[in-house]
C-alpha positions as MATLAB code, in Angstrom:
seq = 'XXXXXXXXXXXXXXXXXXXXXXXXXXXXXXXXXXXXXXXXXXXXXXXXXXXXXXXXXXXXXXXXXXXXXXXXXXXXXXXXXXXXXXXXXXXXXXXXXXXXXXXXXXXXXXXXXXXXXXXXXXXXXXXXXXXXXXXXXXXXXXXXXXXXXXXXXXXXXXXXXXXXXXXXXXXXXXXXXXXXXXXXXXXXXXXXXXXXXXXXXXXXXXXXXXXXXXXXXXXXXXXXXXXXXXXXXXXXXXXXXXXXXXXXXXXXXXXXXXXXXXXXXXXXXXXXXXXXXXXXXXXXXXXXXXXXXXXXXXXXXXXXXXXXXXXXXXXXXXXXXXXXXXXXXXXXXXXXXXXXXXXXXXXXXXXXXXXXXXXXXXXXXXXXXXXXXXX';
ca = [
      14.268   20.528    8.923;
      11.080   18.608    7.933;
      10.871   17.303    4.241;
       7.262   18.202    3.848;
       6.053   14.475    2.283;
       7.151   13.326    5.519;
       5.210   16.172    7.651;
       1.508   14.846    7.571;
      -1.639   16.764    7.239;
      -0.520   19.914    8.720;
       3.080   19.641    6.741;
       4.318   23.404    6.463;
       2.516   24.869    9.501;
       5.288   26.849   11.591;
       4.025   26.585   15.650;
       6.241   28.919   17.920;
       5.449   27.288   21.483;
       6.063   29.807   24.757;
       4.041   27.413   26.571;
       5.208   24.589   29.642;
       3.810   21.854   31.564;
       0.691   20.046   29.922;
      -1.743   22.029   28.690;
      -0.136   24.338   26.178;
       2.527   21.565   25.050;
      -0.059   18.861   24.294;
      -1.789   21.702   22.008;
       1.507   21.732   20.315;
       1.706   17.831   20.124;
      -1.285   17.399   18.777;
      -0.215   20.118   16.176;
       3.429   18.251   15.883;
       2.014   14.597   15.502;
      -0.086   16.514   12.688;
       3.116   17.422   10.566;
       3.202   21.308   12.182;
       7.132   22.336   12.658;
       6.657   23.238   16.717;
       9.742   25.394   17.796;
       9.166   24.988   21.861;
      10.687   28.683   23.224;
      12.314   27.313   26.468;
      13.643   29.851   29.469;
      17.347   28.912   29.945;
      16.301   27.276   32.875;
      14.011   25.004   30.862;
      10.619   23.692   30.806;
       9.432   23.061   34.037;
       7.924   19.660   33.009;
      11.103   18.432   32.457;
      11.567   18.326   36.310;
       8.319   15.907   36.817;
       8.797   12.616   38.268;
       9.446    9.750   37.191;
      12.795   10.169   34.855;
      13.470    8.594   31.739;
      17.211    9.075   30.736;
      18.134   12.929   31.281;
      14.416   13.799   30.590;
      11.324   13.482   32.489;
       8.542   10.446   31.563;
       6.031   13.579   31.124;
       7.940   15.525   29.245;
       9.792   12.941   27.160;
       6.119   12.809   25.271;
       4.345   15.648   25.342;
       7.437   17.159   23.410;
       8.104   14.504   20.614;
       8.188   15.919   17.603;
       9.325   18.978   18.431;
      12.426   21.354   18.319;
      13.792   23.274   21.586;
      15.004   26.603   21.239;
      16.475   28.445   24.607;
      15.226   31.679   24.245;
      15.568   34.882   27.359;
      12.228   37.162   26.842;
      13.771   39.201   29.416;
      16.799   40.580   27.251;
      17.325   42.313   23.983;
      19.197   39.550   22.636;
      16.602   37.293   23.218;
      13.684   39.484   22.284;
      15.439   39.753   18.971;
      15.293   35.938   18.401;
      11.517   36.174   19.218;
      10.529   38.803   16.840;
      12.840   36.957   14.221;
      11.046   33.504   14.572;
       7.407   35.382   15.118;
       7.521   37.031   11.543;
       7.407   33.723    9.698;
       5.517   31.837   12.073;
       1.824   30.891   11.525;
       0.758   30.216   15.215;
       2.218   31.554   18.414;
       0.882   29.708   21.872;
       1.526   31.169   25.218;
       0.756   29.997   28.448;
       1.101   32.608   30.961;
      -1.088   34.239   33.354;
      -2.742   36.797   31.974;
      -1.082   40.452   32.378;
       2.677   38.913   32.054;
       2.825   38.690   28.085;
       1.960   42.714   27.935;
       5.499   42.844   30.479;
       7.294   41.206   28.381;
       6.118   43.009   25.334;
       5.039   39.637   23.510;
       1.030   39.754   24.097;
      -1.371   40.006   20.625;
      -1.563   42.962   19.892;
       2.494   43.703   20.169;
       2.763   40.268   18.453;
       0.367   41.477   15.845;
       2.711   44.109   14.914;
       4.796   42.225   13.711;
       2.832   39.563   11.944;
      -0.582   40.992   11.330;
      -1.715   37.113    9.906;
      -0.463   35.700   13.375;
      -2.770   33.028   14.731;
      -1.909   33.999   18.825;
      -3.589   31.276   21.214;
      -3.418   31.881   24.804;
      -4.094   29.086   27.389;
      -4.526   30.508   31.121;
      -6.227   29.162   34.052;
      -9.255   31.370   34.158;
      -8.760   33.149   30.737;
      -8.686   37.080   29.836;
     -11.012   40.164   30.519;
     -12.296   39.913   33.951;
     -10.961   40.747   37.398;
     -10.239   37.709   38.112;
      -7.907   36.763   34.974;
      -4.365   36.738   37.220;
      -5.621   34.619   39.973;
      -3.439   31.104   40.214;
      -4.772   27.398   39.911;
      -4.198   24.120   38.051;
      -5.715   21.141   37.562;
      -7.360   20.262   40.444;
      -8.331   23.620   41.618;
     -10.718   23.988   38.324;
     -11.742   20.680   38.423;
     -13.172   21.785   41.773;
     -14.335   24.997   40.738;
     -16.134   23.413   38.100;
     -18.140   20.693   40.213;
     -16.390   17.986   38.337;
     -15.028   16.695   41.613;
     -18.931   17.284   43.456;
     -19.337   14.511   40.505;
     -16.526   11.864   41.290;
     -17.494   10.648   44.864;
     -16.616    8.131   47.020;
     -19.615    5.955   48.656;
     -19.635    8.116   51.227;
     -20.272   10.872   49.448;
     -17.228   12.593   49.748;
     -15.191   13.911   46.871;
     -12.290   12.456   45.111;
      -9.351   13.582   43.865;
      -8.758   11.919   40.368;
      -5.461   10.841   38.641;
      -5.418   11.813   35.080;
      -4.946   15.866   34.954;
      -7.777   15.625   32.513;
      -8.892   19.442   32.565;
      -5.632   20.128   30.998;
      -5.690   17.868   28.559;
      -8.967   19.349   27.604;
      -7.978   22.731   27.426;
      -5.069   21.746   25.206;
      -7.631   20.020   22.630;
      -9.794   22.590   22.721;
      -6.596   25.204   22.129;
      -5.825   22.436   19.122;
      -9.395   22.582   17.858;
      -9.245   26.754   17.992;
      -6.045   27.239   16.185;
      -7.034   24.974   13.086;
     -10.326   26.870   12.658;
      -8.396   30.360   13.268;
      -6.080   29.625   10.653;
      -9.006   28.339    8.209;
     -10.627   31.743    8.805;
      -7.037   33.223    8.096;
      -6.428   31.297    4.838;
      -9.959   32.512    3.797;
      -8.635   35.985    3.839;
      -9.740   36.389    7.535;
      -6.312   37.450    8.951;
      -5.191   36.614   12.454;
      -6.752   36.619   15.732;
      -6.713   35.866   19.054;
      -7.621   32.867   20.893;
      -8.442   32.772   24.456;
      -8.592   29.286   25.828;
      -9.222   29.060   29.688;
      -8.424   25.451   32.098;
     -11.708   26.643   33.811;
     -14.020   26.641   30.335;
     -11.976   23.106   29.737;
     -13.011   22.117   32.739;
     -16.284   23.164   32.759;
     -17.255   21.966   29.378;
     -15.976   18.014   30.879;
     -19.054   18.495   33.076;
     -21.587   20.159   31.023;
     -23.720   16.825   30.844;
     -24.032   17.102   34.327;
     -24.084   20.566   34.331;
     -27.160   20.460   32.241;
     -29.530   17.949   34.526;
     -28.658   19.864   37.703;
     -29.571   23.128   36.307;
     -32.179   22.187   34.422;
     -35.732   23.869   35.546;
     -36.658   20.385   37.209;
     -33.182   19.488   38.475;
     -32.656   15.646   38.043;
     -32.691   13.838   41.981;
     -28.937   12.874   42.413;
     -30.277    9.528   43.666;
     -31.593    9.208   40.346;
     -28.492    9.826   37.977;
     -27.859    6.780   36.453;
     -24.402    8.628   35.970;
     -23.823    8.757   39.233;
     -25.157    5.182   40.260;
     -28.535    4.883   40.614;
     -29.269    2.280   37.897;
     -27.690   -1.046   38.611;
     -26.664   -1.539   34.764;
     -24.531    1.309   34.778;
     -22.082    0.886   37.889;
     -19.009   -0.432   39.191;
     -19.171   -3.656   41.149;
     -16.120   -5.406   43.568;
     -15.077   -8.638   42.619;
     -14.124  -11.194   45.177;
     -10.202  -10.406   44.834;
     -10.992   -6.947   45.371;
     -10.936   -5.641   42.128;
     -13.723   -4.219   40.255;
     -15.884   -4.307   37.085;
     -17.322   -1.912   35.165;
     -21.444   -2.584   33.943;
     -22.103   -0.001   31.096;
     -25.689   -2.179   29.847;
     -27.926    0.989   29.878;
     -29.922   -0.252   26.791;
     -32.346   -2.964   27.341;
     -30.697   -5.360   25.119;
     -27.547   -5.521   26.597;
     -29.581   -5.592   30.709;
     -31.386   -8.621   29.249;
     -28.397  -10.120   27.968;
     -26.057   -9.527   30.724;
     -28.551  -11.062   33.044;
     -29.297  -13.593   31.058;
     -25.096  -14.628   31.403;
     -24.632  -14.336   34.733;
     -28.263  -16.291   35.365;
     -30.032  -14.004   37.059;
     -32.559  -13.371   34.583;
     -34.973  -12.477   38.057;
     -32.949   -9.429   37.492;
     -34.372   -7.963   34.637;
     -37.672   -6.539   35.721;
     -36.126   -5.388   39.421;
     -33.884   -3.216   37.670;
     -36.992   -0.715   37.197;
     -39.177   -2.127   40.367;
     -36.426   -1.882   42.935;
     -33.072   -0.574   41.607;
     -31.146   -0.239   44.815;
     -32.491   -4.438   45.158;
     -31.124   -5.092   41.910;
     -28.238   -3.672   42.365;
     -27.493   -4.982   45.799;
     -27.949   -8.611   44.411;
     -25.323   -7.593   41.957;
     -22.553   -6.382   44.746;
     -23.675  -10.358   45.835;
     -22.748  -11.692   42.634;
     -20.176  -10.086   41.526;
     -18.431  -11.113   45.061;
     -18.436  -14.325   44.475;
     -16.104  -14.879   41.661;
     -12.583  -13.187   41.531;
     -11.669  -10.922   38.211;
     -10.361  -13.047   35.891;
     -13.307  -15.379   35.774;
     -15.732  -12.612   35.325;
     -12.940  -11.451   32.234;
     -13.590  -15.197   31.081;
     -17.652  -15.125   31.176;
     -18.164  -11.299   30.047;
     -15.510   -9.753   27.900;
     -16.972  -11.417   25.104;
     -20.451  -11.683   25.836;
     -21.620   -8.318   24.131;
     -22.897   -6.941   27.623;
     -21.382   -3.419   28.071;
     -18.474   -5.010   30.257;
     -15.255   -4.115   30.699;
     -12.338   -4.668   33.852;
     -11.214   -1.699   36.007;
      -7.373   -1.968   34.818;
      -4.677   -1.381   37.074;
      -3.029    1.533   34.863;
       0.141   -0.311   34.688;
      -2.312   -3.329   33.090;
      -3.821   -0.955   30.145;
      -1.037   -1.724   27.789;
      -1.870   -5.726   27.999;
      -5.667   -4.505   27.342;
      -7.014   -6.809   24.608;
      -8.670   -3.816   22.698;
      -5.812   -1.529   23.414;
      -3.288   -4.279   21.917;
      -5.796   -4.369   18.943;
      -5.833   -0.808   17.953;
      -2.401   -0.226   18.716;
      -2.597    2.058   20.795;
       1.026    2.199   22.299;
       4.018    3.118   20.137;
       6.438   -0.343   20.492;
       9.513    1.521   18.815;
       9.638    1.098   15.027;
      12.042    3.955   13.696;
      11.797    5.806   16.555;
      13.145    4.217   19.409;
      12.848    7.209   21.958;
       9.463    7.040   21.737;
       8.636    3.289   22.928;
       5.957    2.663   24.721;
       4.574    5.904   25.001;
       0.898    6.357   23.429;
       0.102    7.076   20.148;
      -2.285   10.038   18.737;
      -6.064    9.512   18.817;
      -6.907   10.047   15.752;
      -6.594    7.917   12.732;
      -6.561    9.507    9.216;
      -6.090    7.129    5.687;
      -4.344    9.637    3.675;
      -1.733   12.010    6.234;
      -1.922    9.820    9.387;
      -0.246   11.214   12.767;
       3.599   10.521   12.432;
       6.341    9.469   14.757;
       9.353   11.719   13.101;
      11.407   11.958   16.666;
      11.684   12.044   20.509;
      11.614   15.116   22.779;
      14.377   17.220   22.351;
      17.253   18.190   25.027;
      16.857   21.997   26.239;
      18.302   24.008   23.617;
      18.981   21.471   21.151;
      18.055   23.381   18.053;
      19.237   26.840   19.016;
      21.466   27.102   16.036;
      18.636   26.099   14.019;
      15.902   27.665   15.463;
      14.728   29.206   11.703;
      12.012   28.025    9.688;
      12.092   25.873    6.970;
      10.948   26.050    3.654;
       7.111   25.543    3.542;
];
């Protein structure tokens, strides 16, 4: 168990996880890094994400993160014994978070309002792909597919104006904050006197929220001109430009100041006005420039120069990232050697900061001590 002085901000909060993969669990580690005690609820064959390439020891790298801080309890929904265990952890626990496609929890007898029965104060959190109530609540997708759905992907295209598949699954990640961000202010309402509820988190509303800025100038009643978006290009201070090693740079000046100054550093201060005359000019000049020196030089001229610049890293570079180094960003060990090198939390508090308190566990690891602790 958790001594609760060494639990952070959220020391005492008991988080009974049914979910797999990314979204639900990084919920839960955001929850876990907080000080919550996260029992994961694994099928004896085990979360899935534990299968995901590339390894690290027994585990998988994905997996080996997103369930740090966490306790594994093998638990079979689909017999009496194992129903048992449920409704015995569920009747002390604070939050429940499932993952599965709507219509499956009711099967299993383990949706809200069963749940609820048991543990009338239950925060219950549900993350599915296109969330509950509508015809089309069972349909299948992950990442990608609601990324598409969403027009994020109409937004991340190649010069030829096709689309692009990305890298990071980010609309999972999203819907796991925004699960996060809904179970903190359900259980605020609960310790008002509020009681439980039921939280209905959908990949597609994740998704679609990661695009509402766009979202809003394309549906606006004068629809911005996509060759106008400086988002997507169309003002040569806020673009990626190819170096002459064939690696890129990204431009972020969109204020005046930093234009100017930029400009003035790379002495083409002819640049300045042409940016509003003749954008596509402007910007073509810059492809020029920025050809004719290779990466590191422009690292050596601009990183520094208060410009809005920054190098496209290789993702196996990001670690060595001055600013990344800096803030500490990546976990190099300490007390907690299983976690090495994997990234720390986001956020930053002064008084209950995230903790590191242990590596993912093995399937089943804590099944003879899957019981809560005292708060």
């Amino acid at each position: 168990m958790y001594a609760a002085h060494d639990a952070g901000a959220l020391a005492g909060l008991r988080v009974l996880d049914l979910t797999m993969y990314l979204p639900g669990p990084y919920a839960s580690l955001m929850l876990a890094d907080l000080g919550a005690d996260v029992i994961q609820i694994e099928p004896p064959s085990g979360d899935l994400a534990r299968l995901v390439a590339p390894a690290v020891g027994a585990d998988s790298a994905l997996h080996n993160w997103v369930a740090r801080n966490k306790r594994s309890c093998v638990v079979d929904l689909k017999s009496d014994g194992g129903q048992r265990r449920f409704r015995q952890l569920l009747r002390d626990a604070d939050v429940m978070l499932e993952g599965f496609t709507p219509g499956i929890t009711e099967r299993l007898g383990i949706d809200y309002q069963s749940c609820r029965k048991i543990n009338e104060d239950i925060v219950y959190c549900s993350i599915s792909g296109g969330g509950h109530g509508h015809q089309m609540a069972g349909a299948p997708g992950h990442d990608l597919n609601y990324l598409a759905r969403s027009g994020f992907l109409d937004q991340t295209v190649t010069e030829q104006g096709s689309p692009a598949t990305i890298g990071p699954p980010i609309a999972d990640i999203a819907a796991g904050l925004h699960a996060a961000i809904g179970i903190l202010a359900a259980l605020r309402h609960r310790d008002a006197g509020g009681g439980g509820q039921f939280i209905d988190v959908s990949i597609m509303g994740a998704a679609l929220t990661l695009t509402a800025p766009q979202q809003i100038k394309a549906n606006a009643p004068a629809p911005l001109d996509r060759a106008l978006d400086h988002n997507l290009g169309a003002d040569p201070a806020y673009r990626l430009y190819q170096t002459r090693d064939a690696r890129y740079v990204a431009i972020g000046a969109y204020e005046d100041k930093f234009w100017i100054r930029l400009c003035e550093r790379l002495g083409r201060v002819d640049l300045i006005a042409l940016r509003r005359d003749d954008p596509a000019a402007a910007a073509a000049r810059l492809c020029d420039t920025f050809a004719s020196r290779d990466l590191h030089e422009w690292n050596a001229l601009l990183l520094d120069a208060d410009v809005c610049y920054a190098p496209v890293n290789r993702i196996q570079d990001v670690p060595a990232d001055r600013l990344v180094a800096l803030r500490g960003d990546f976990v190099d060990g300490g007390d907690v050697p299983a976690v090495a090198g994997q990234l720390r939390n986001p956020i930053r508090m002064s008084k209950t900061p995230p903790l590191l308190r242990s590596g993912a566990p093995a399937l089943g690891q804590h099944d003879a001590e899957a019981r809560w602790g005292s708060r």
